[in-house]
Each structure stands twice: as structure tokens, then as C-alpha cells.
SELUM-829055 format. One record per residue (C-alpha): residue number from 0; residue in three letters; x, y, z. Coordinates in pm, 1 decimal. Layout:
N
<num: NUM | residu: ALA | x: X | y: Y | z: Z>
...
END
This chain:
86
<num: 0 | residu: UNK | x: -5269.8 | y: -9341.5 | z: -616.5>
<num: 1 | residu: UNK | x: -4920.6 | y: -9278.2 | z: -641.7>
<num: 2 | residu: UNK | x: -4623.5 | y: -9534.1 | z: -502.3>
<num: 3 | residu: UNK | x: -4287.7 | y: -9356.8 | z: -350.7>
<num: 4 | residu: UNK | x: -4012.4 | y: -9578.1 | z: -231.6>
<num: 5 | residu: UNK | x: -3882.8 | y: -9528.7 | z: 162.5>
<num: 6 | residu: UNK | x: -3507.5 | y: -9421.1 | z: 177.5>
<num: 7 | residu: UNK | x: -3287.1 | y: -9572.6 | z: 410.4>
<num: 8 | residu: UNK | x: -3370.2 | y: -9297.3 | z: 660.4>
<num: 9 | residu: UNK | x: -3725.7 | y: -9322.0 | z: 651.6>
<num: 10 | residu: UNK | x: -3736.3 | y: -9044.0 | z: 437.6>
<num: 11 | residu: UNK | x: -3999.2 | y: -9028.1 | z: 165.0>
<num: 12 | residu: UNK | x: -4115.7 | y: -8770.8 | z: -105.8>
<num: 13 | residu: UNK | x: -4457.3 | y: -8621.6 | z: -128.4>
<num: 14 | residu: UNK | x: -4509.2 | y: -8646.3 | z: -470.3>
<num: 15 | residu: UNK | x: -4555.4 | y: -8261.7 | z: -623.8>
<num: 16 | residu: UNK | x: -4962.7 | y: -8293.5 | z: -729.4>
<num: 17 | residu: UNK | x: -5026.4 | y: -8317.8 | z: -333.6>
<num: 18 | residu: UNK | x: -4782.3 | y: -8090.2 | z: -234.7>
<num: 19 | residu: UNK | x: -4919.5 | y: -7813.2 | z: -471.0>
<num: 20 | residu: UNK | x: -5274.2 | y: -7911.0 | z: -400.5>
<num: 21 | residu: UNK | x: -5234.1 | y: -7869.2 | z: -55.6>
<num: 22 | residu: UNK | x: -4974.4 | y: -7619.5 | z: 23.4>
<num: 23 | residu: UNK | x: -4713.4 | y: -7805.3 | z: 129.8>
<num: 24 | residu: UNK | x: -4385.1 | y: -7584.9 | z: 150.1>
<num: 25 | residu: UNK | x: -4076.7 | y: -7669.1 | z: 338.5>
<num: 26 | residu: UNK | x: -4099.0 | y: -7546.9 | z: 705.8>
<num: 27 | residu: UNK | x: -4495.1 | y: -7698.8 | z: 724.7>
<num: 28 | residu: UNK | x: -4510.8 | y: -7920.8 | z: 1013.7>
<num: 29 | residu: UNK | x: -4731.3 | y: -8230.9 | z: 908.0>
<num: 30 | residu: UNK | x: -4885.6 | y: -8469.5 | z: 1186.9>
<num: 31 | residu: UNK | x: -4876.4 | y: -8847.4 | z: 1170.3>
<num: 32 | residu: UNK | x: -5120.6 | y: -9079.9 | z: 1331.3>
<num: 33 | residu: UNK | x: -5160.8 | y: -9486.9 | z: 1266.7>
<num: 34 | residu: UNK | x: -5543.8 | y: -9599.3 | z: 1188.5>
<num: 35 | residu: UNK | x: -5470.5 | y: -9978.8 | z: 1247.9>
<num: 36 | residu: UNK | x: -5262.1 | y: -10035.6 | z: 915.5>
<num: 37 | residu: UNK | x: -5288.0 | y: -9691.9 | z: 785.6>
<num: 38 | residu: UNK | x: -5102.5 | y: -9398.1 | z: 832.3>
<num: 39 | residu: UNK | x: -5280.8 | y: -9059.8 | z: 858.3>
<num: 40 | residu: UNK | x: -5088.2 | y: -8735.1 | z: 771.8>
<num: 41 | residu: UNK | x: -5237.4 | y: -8410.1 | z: 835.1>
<num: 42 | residu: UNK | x: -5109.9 | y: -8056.2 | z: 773.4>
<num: 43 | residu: UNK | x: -5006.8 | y: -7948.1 | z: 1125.2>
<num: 44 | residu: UNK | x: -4893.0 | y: -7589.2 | z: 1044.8>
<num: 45 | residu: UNK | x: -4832.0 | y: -7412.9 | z: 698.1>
<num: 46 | residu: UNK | x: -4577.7 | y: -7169.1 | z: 668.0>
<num: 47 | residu: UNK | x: -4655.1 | y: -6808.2 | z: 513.7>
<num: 48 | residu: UNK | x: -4437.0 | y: -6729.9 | z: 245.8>
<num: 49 | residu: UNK | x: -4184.9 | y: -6439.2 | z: 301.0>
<num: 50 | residu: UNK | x: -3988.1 | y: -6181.7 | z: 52.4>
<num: 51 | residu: UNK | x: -3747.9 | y: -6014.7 | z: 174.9>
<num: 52 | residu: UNK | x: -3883.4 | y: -5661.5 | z: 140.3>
<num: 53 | residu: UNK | x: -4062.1 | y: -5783.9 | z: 457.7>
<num: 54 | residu: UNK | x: -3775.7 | y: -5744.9 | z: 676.7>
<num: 55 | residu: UNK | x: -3681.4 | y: -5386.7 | z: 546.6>
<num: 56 | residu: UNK | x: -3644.2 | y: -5153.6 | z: 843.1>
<num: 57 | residu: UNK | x: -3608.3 | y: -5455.5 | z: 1102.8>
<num: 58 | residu: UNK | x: -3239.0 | y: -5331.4 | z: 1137.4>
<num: 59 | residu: UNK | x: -3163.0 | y: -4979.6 | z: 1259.0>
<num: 60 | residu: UNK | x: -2831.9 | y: -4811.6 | z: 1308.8>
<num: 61 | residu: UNK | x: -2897.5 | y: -4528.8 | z: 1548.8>
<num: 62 | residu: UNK | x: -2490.3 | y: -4461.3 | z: 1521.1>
<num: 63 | residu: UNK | x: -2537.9 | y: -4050.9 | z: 1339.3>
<num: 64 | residu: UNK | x: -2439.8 | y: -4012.9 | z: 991.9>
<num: 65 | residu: UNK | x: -2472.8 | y: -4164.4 | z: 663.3>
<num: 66 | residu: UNK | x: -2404.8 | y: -4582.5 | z: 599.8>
<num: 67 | residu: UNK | x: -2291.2 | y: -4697.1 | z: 339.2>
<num: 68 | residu: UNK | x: -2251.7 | y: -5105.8 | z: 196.6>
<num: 69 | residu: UNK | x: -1895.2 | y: -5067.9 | z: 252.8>
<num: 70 | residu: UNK | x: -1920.7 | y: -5028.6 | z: 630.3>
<num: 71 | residu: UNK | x: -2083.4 | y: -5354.7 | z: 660.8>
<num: 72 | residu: UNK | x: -1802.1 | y: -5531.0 | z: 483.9>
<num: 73 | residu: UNK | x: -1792.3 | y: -5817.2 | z: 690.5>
<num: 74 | residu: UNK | x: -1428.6 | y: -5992.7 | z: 496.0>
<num: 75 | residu: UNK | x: -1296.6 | y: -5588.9 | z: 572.5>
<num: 76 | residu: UNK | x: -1382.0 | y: -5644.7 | z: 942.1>
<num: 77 | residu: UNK | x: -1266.0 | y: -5975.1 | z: 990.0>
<num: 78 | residu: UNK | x: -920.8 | y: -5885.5 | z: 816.4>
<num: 79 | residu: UNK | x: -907.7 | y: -5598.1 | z: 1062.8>
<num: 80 | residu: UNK | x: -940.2 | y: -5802.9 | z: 1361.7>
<num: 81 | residu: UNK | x: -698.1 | y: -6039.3 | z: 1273.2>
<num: 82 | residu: UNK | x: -442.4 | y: -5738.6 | z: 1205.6>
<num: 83 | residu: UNK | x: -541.2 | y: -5621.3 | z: 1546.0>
<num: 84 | residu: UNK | x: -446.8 | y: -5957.5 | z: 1689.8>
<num: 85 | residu: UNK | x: -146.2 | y: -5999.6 | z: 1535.7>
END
């Protein structure tokens, strides 16, 4: 058994041999309950990791013709609005 200190905002860390053995990630939910002086946790919801390859094609430009990185400047396009306001 481990021993982990309490923060001043309740905060406390899971210590990484749990974590690991249990999948803990950041973005699981985990559930607390109190068993007379105990505290439970349980693993609420896990969250599947994601690469970002997953989200290719999720954005579509349906303007015609070819994009290129340079039209999605976004420091170009704010510049240009401010010159527009101005």
C-alpha cells in the first residue's frame, strides 16, 4: 500500500502502478462512494485513446478548386480583417 499526501485542493495523485494497471488516462471519470471510514473509487468511464489520423476527412471544403495550407493561414486572416477595419 502506497501513501499520497492531499493538496490543499483536495487534489491527490494516483500513484502510476494503479493507473497503468487499470487504465486510468486523463478524461476517465472515476466514482467515489464512502464504506463507513473507507472510500471506494471505481472506474466510472475510460476514455478510448485517439490519433489524429482519426479525424481525417471530418472537415470538408465543398468551395471548387484546389486548397492549399496557405489558405487556412489563420495570422494571414486575422491581419486582413484588421486592415479591413481600419
Amino acid at each position: 500500500m502506497q501513501t499520497v499526501t492531499v493538496s490543499d485542493k483536495g487534489q491527490v495523485v494516483i500513484p502510476v502502478q494503479i493507473r497503468r494497471r487499470l487504465g486510468i488516462a486523463p478524461g476517465c471519470q472515476l466514482s467515489f462512494s464512502l464504506e463507513g471510514q473507507v472510500i471506494r473509487v471505481e472506474m466510472k468511464r475510460q476514455v478510448v485513446p485517439s490519433h489524429v489520423q482519426d479525424g481525417f476527412g471530418m472537415l470538408v471544403c465543398k468551395l471548387p478548386g484546389k486548397r492549399r495550407l496557405a489558405d487556412f493561414d489563420v495570422s494571414k486572416a486575422m491581419r486582413d480583417h484588421a486592415d479591413d477595419r481600419a
